[in-house]
Structure formats: C-alpha cells, structure tokens
GUKE-45771 format. One record per residue (C-alpha): residue in three letters; x, y, z. Coordinates in steps of 0.02 Angstrom, whole numbers, padded with zeros to 5 digits, always signed. Example, Ala and Ser with C-alpha at 12.3 -4.5 7.8 and 13.67 -1.06 7.14 Angstrom:
// residues 2
ALA+00615-00225+00390;SER+00684-00053+00357;
//
This chain:
// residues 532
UNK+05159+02782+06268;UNK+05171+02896+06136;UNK+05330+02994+06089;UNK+05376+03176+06041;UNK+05455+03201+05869;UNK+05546+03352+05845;UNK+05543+03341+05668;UNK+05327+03355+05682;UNK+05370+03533+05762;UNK+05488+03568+05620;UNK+05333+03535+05483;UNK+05205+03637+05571;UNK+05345+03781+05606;UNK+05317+03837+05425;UNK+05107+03830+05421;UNK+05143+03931+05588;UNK+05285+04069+05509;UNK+05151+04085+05374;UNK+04996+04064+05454;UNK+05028+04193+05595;UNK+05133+04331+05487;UNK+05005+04356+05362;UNK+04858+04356+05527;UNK+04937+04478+05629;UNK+04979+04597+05478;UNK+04791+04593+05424;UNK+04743+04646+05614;UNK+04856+04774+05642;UNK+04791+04852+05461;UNK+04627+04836+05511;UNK+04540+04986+05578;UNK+04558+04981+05778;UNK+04696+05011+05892;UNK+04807+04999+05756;UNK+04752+05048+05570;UNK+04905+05025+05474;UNK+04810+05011+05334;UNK+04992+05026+05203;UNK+05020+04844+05282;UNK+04841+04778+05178;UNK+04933+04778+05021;UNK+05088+04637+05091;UNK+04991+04561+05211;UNK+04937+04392+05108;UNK+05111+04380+05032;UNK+05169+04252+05187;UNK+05020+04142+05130;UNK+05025+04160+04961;UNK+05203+04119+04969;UNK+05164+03955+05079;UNK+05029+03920+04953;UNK+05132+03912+04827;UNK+05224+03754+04876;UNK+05128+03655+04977;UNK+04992+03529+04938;UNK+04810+03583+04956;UNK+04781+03506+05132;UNK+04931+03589+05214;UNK+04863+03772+05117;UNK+04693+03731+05169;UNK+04752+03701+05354;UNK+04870+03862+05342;UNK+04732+03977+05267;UNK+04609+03905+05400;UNK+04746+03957+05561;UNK+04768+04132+05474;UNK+04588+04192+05462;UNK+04573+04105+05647;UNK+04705+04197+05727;UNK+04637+04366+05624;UNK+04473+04357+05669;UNK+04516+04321+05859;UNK+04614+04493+05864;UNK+04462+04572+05755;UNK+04320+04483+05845;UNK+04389+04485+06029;UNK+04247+04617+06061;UNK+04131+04484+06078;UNK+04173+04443+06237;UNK+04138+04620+06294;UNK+03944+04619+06214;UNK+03901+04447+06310;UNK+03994+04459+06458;UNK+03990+04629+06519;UNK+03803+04664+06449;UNK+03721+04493+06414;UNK+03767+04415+06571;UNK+03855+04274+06502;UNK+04023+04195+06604;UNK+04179+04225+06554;UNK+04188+04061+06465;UNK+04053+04057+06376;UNK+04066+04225+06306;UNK+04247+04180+06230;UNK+04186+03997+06194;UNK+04048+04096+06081;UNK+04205+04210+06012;UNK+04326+04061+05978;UNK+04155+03996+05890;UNK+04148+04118+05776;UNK+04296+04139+05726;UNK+04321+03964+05672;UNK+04165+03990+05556;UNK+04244+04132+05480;UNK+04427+04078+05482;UNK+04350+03900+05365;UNK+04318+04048+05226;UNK+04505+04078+05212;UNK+04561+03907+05226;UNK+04444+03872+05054;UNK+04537+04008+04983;UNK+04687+03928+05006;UNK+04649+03736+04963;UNK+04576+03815+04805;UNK+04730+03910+04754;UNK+04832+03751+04814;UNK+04736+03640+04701;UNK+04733+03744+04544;UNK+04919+03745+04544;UNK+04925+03552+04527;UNK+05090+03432+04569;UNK+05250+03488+04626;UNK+05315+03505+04464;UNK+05169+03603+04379;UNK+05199+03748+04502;UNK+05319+03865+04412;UNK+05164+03964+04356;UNK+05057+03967+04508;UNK+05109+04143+04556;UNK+05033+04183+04380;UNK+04878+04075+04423;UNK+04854+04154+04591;UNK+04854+04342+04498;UNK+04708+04299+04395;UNK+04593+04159+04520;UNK+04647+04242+04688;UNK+04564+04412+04695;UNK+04394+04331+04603;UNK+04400+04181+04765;UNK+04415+04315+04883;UNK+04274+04410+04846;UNK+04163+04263+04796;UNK+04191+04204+04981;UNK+04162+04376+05069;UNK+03995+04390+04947;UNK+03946+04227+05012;UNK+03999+04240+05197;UNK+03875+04413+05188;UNK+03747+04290+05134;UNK+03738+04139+05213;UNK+03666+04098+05371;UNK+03584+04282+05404;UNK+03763+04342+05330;UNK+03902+04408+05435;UNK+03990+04534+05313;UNK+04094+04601+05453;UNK+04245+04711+05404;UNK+04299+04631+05231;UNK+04476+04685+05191;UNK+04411+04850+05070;UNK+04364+04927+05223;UNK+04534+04967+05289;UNK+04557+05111+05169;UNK+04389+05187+05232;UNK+04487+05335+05280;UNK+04599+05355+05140;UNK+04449+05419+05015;UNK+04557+05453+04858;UNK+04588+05256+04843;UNK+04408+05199+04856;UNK+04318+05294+04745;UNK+04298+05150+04628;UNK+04178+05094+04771;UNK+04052+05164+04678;UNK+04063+05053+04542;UNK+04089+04886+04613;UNK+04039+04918+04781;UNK+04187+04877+04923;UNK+04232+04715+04834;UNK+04280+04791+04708;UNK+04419+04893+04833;UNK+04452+04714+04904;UNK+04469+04651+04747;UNK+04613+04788+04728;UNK+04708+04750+04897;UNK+04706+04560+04821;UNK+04799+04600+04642;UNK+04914+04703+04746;UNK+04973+04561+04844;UNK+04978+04421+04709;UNK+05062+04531+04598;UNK+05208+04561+04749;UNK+05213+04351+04760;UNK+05207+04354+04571;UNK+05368+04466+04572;UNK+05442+04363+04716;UNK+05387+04194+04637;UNK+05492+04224+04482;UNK+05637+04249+04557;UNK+05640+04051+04607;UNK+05658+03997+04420;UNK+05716+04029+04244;UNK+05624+04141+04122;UNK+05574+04042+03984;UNK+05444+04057+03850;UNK+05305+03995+03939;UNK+05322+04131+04047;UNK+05240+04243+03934;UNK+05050+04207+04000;UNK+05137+04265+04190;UNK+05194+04423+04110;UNK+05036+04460+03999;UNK+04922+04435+04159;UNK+05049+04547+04282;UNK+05041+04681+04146;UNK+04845+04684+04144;UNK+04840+04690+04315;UNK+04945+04834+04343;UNK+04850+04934+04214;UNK+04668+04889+04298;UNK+04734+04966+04466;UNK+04813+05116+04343;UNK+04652+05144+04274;UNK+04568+05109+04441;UNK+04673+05240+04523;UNK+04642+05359+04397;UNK+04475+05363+04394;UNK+04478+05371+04592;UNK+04547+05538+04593;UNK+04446+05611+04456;UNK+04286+05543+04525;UNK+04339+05638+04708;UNK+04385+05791+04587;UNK+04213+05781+04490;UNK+04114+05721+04657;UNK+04189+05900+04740;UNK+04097+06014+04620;UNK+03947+05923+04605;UNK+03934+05935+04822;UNK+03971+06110+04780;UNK+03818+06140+04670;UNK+03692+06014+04757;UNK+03559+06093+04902;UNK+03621+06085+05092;UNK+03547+06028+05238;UNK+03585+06088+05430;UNK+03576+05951+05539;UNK+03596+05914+05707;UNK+03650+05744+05787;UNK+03647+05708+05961;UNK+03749+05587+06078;UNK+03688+05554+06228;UNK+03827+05437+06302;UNK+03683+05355+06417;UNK+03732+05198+06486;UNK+03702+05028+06428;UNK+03630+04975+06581;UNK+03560+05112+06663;UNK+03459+05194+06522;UNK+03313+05058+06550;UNK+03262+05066+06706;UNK+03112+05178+06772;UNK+03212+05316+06858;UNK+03330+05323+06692;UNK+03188+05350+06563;UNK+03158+05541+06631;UNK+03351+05582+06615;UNK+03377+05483+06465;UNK+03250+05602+06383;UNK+03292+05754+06484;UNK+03491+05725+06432;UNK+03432+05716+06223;UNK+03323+05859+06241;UNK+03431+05981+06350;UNK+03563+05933+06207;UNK+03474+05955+06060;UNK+03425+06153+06117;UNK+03602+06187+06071;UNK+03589+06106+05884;UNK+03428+06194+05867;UNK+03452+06338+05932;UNK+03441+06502+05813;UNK+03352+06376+05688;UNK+03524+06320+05645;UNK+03439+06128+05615;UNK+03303+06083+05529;UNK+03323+05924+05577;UNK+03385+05838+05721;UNK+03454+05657+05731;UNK+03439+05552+05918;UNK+03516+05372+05915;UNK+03441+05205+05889;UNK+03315+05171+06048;UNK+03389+05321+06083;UNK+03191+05353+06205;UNK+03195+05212+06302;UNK+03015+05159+06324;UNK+02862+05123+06199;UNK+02803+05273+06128;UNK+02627+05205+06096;UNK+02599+05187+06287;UNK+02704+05275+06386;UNK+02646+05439+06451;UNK+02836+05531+06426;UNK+02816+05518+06246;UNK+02703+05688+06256;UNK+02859+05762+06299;UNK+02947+05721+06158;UNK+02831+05808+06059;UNK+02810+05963+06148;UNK+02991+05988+06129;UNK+02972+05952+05937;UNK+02847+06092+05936;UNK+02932+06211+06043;UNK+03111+06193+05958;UNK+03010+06195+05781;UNK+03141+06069+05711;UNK+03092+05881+05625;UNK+03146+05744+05758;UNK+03213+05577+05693;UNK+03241+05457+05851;UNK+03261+05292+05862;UNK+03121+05204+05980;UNK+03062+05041+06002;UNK+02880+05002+05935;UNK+02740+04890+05935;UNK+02593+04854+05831;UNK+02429+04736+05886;UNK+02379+04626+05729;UNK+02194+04553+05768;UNK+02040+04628+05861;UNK+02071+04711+06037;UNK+01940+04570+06089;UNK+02060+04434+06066;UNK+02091+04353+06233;UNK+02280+04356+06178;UNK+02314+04476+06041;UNK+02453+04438+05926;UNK+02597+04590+05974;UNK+02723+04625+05835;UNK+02867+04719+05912;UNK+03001+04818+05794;UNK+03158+04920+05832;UNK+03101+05086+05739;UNK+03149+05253+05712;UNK+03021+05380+05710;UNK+03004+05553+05600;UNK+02923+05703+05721;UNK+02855+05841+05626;UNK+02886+06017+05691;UNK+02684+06029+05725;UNK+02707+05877+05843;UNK+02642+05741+05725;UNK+02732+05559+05698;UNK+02724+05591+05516;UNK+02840+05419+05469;UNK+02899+05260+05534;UNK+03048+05136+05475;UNK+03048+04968+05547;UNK+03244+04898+05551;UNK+03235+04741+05404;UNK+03402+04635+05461;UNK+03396+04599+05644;UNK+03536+04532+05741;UNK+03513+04326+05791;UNK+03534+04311+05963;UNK+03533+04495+05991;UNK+03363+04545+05942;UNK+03261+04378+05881;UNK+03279+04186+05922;UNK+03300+04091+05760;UNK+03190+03952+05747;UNK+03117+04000+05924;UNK+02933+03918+05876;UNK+02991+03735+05827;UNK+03133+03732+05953;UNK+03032+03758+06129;UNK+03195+03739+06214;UNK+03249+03915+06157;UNK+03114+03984+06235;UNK+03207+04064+06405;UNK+03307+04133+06267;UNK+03145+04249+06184;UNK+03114+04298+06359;UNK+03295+04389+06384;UNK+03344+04440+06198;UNK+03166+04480+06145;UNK+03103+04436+06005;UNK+03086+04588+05873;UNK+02997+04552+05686;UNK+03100+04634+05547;UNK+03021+04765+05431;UNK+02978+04780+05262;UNK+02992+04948+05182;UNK+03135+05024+05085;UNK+03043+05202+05063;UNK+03149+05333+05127;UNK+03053+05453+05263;UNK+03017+05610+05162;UNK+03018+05777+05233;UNK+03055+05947+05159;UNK+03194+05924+05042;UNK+03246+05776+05131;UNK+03220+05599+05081;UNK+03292+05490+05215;UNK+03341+05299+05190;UNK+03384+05236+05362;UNK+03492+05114+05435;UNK+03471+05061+05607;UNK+03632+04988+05719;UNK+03730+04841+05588;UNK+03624+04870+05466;UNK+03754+05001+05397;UNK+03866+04842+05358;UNK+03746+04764+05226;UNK+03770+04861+05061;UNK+03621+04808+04987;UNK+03481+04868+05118;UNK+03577+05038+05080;UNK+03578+05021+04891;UNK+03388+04979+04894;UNK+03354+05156+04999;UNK+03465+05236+04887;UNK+03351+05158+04727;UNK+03182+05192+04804;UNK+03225+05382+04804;UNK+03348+05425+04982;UNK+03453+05576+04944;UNK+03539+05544+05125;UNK+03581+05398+05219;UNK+03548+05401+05420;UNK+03612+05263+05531;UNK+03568+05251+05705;UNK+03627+05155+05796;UNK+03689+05129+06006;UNK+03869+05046+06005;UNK+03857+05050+06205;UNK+03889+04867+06184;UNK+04064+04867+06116;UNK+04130+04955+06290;UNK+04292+05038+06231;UNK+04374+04913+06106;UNK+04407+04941+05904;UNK+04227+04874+05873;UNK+04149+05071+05862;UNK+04274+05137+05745;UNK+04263+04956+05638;UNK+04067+04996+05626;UNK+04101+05177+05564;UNK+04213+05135+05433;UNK+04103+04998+05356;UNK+03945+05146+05351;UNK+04074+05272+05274;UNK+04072+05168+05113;UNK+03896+05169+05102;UNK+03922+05352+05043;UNK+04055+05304+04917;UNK+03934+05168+04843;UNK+03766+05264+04839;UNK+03849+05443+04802;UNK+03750+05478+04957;UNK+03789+05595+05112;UNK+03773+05479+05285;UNK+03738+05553+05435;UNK+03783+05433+05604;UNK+03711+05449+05774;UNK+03759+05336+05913;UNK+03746+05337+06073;UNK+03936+05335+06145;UNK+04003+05364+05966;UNK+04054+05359+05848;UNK+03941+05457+05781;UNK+03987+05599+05638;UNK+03961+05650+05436;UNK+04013+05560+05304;UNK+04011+05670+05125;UNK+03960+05576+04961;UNK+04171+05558+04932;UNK+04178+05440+05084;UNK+04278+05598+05161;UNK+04249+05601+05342;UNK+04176+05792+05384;UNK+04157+05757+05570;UNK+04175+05598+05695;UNK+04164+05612+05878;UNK+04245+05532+05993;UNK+04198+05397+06122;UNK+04091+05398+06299;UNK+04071+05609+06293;UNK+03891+05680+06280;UNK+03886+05829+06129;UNK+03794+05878+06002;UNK+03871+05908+05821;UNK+03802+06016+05685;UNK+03845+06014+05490;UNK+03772+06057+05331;UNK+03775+05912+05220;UNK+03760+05912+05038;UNK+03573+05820+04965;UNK+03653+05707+04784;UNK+03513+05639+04680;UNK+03622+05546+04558;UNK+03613+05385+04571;UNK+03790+05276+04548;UNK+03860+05142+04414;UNK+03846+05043+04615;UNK+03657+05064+04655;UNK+03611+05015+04464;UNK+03688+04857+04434;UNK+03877+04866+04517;UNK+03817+04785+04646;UNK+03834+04617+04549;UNK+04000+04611+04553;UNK+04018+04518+04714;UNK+03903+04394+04662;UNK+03990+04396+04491;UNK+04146+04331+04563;UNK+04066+04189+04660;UNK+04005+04141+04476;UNK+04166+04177+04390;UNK+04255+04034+04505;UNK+04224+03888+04434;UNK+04256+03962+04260;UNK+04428+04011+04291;UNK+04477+03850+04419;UNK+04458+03738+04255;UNK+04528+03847+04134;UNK+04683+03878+04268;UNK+04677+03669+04304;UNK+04713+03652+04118;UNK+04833+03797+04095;UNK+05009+03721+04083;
//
C-alpha cells in the first residue's frame, strides 16, 4: 500500500509557485480578455528565478508545466473550432487542446533545462543570472523560429506580439522581424533576475563579466527604443508623401453554419453586395475587399457567380473576394479527371472580368488537407469531411491600378515569411482575408489581428483585414491601428490607406535573425559551460 509523504508536496510546491506565476502572468499579457501587456516584461522572472537554483531536470519539468498551463489559457479556443463547428465531443475536442498544448509547453521546458545546464553545479551558480542575460533571449527565439517550422509550423502568438498595439515599442520589427521584439521582452526580464540575483551574494571581482553584459544590454534596448520612435517619426512623413488608396472592406457576419447551405448562398451574396453599395457609393472605393470564401459556392460552376459580376460592373469598383476554386488537370475525356481544389481569392475588374487569382500556399492540417491522406487509407473518412485543398504556388501580388496586392488568406497572416516574399516580389499592400467564424466569441479573433498588424511593421506595408465576424480593420505601415471593428455586427468600413514601395532592413535579409539565434545556441552554451 503505498503512503502519502507530505514532504513530496513540499518539493513540488516550489515547481508549482514558479511554474504557475510566471503562466498565468504570460496569459493575462497576452492579447484577449485581458492584454496587460506591462506584465510581459516580469512575467519569466518566477522561472528564471526557479531556474536559477535548481538542477536541469526540476527546470526542465518547471518550464514544461509553465508553457502547459499558458498555452491551455491561450489555446482553450480549440475546443470551440472542433466542438461547436467540427462536430467533435466534448472530450475529444479538449483531449485535441490538452494535446497541443503539451507539444508546445515541451518548447519551454528546453528552454529551461538549457539555462539549468549552462549554469553547472550548485556552487558554479553565482553567475547564472549573468549567463541567463546573454543565452536566454537567443534560446527563446531559436525555439519560437523552430516551433514556426517544424511539423507544418505553429508560430501562434510568440511573446513580441503582445505589444502589437503599443506601435512606438515595435518599430524595430522591421529590422528583425517580431523576434527581434521578443528578443526585447526576454533581456527585460533576465536583466530584472540579474538585478534580483545579485542581491543573494557578495560583489566580487568576478562579477565584472555580470556587470559588462547588464550594461550592454541596457544600451541595445536604449538604442532599440530610440530608433523605435524615430522610425514612427520618419515612417509618419513618408505615409504623408506616399499615393492613397480608398478602400472598402466588407463584413458580412454570416454564420458559420448557415452560409453553406442552398437557401444561404442567395443571402450570403445578397448581404455582401447590399453592403458594399454603401463603400462604393459616390466612387468613394476603388476597390472593395469581401472575406475569405466570403461567396460560398464554386465560381466556375455555379450559375450565381454572374451576379457577382454584374454588380462589379454596375458599382464600377475592382472586387477582391475570397472564393473557393477548382481546376481539372488532364483531358475532359478522362473517365475520372484529376480535380485540384484551392481556397482562392479572386480580383474582379470593374468591366466584369476575373483579371487575377491567388491560391492560399500554407493550409491548415486537419482543417483544410489530410496529411499523409494517400499512404494512410485509414484517414480517408477524414478527406471526405475536412476536404482536401492543394496549396498554391505564387507569390506575385494581384496588380491593379496603382495597387499591387500580396494576399494572405485566414492564418496565413501569422507566417512572416509568406508576407515578406509578397512584399519582395513587388506588393505595396498587404490583404488578409480571412473568416474567424470558427473562434465563436473567445480571445482567438483579436490574437489573429495582432499577429497580421506586425506584418505592416516588418514589410513597411499598409494591411488591410476582412473577416467575416471581425476583426476586420486597417493597419498603417507604423503597425498603428487606423480602424478595427468589432465582433458578430455586419458593416462596411472605408479608409484611405497609404501605397509604401520601400522595402525594409526585414524583407531584405532581417528575416534571418530568427534562424540566426537557433544557430547562435550552441555557440554561446559552450562558451557559457566554460565561463567560470
């Protein structure tokens, strides 16, 4: 029979204290409910601290129950998107939740089994504080680079993108992307444990290295800051002298699960089009902006598509909607043509002509496609339910007028680089579509928006967002938010946004910073190993 030990509670009590202080701090900063964003800068100083004296399994344990317990309160959302809409049980949906964030929460516990190790035996540790100033902020963003990468990549609200609404301190966005803001939020909180940490002991000469590493660190974020507000000072007169364009978006607040059916394609379409005459009217938009499948029904066959373009014609305005697609690859004698199907948005001249296509590249697994679907016949049923989209190609930007438009359909908005690579191959505007119907009413909306608002602040590019429910807005080449509406209300918002051709330090090569840091790691764990 076994026994309870009170003094096992005692142990895990601290891993706990630690553990769910630094969580719970990191969710309510997080964009949401909350968005105390002020608490992103303390928030790792409970683990950091509990890093700093415990061996690397006990870190490694405590990092793993932190980014757990975070990404439950982040992630709960989840349970929304497959049980309300994908039909799962209860369950299941929060067994798929729990899932997930385990996978994500292991990121954070290699953070902290790292920093653990590098600060070697008990009696070593009078410098880790030091250590964790100059290896912690690299690890972090090595791991977020990597997490966006592996398996498909799931780059879902890294820490930079709690200050997406405080635009004067992410400027710097634009030269190492939002790691490089992460990266900031990190040096902030060692360099509070450093302060804390040095308390505990003497100050003797081998203190110096601490003290020459705090000092460089404060005058990086000095220099960072700096430049932060003159680059939202300089970025204010060039918007000033670059060429506007009026345009239109359109939410249509149809719901989830009564937009597909036969009787809701006709008011679908009649509720976009009856909305848009108020954007367009007195030519006030040359271009109008519907959501991502935003026509509920294949254009190529269906027989309400003709009046999509009528009303393109009549309003004289350039339509951008988002519309699923499919293309036939073989001869139309094939007993069983091979059917490519894509989740598009289309570009509708004002003459009535489908002048453009973009075919969305990163599709959602599970959500969109099957992953290994041909060599795993069991997944099959699965195809059937999710379908089973192919991802497109093309980084051009649809041109039009004075408008070159890189596009960014649903989560793609999350992925800096699909951005970066419209940005290269000529977009002077960003436009994500996207239908957030899924999400219900939880922080998941307002967690998408902020991730697209620094794909402005990376590019130097305006971003224009059209959802569905919401949130859909402008976002200004500063990251400054011109409009954002809010959630489950149909409307139509108008707003002359500013056309930037000059490409960023970001979309040239700052976009290897990430990466650059996942490099940087082992470098500075055996120089730190050795460091005495």
């Amino acid at each position: 029979m076994m026994h309870f030990r009170p003094d096992s509670l005692r142990g895990l009590m601290p891993v706990i204290t630690a553990s769910s202080s630094s969580a719970f701090m990191l969710a309510f900063a997080m964009p949401g409910r909350f968005g105390w964003w002020p608490l992103l800068f303390v928030a790792l100083v409970p683990l950091l601290a509990f890093i700093s004296i415990n061996r690397p399994g006990r870190s490694f344990f405590a990092g793993f129950l932190a980014g757990f317990l975070f990404h439950v309160c982040l992630l709960y959302w989840i349970v929304i998107v497959l049980g309300r809409y994908g039909g799962l049980p209860f369950w299941l949906s929060a067994a798929a939740m729990l899932l997930l964030s385990v996978y994500m929460g292991l990121y954070l516990g290699v953070f902290s089994g790292i920093l653990s190790l590098v600060a070697g035996k008990k009696k070593e540790r009078e410098n880790i504080a030091a250590k964790m100033i100059l290896l912690a902020p690299v690890l972090w963003v090595g791991l977020d680079w990597l997490r966006g990468r592996l398996f498909t990549g799931f780059p879902w609200m890294d820490l930079g993108y709690g200050l997406y609404a405080q635009p004067l301190l992410i400027q710097s966005a634009d030269i190492g992307g939002h790691h490089l803001v992460t990266f900031c939020i990190l040096l902030v909180n060692t360099l509070i444990m450093y302060l804390l940490h040095r308390r505990k002991f003497t100050i003797r000469q081998a203190d110096k290295f601490g003290t020459r590493i705090a000092v460089t660190a404060c005058l990086l974020l000095t220099v960072l800051y700096i430049y932060s507000v003159f680059r939202y000072q300089q970025l204010g007169k060039i918007i000033r002298g670059s060429e506007q364009e009026t345009v239109a978006v359109v939410q249509g607040n149809i719901p989830q699960d009564e937009k597909w059916t036969p009787a809701g394609k006709q008011s679908t379409l009649d509720i976009y089009q009856k909305l848009s005459e108020k954007g367009a009217r007195g030519d006030q938009a040359g271009l109008v902006v519907w959501p991502e499948t935003a026509l509920p029904f294949y254009p190529v066959n269906d027989p309400l598509f003709f009046s999509v373009i009528k009303f393109a014609r009549e309003q004289n305005i350039w339509l951008l909607t988002g519309a699923p697609y499919f293309t036939i690859n073989g001869r139309f004698a094939d007993t069983n043509p091979a059917l490519q199907y894509f989740n598009s948005a289309l570009l509708i001249s004002p003459e009535g002509q489908v002048t453009d296509r973009y075919s969305k590249q990163h599709l959602v697994p599970f959500g969109e496609y099957v992953p290994l679907s041909s060599y795993l016949p069991f997944l099959e049923p699965l195809v059937v339910h999710v379908g089973n989209f192919s991802p497109g190609s093309s980084n051009e930007p649809l041109r039009f007028g004075r408008i070159k438009a890189g596009v960014l359909i649903c989560f793609e908005s999350i992925f800096t680089e699909l951005a970066r690579q419209q940005v290269k191959a000529g977009a002077n505007l960003l436009v994500n579509l996207t239908n957030d119907a899924w999400y219900g009413r939880s922080s998941a909306p307002r967690q998408s928006f902020a991730m697209s608002v620094f794909r402005s602040v990376e590019t130097r590019r305006s971003l224009i967002r059209a959802a569905n429910t919401g949130i859909s807005g402008f976002v200004d080449p500063r990251g400054r938010i011109l409009e954002a509406s809010p959630l489950f209300e149909p409307l139509v918002l108008t707003a002359a946004v500013p056309l930037v051709e000059r490409k960023s330090i970001f979309t040239r090569f700052g976009f290897l910073f990430g990466p650059a840091c996942l490099f940087l790691v082992p470098f500075l764990f055996f120089m730190l190993k050795k460091k005495r």
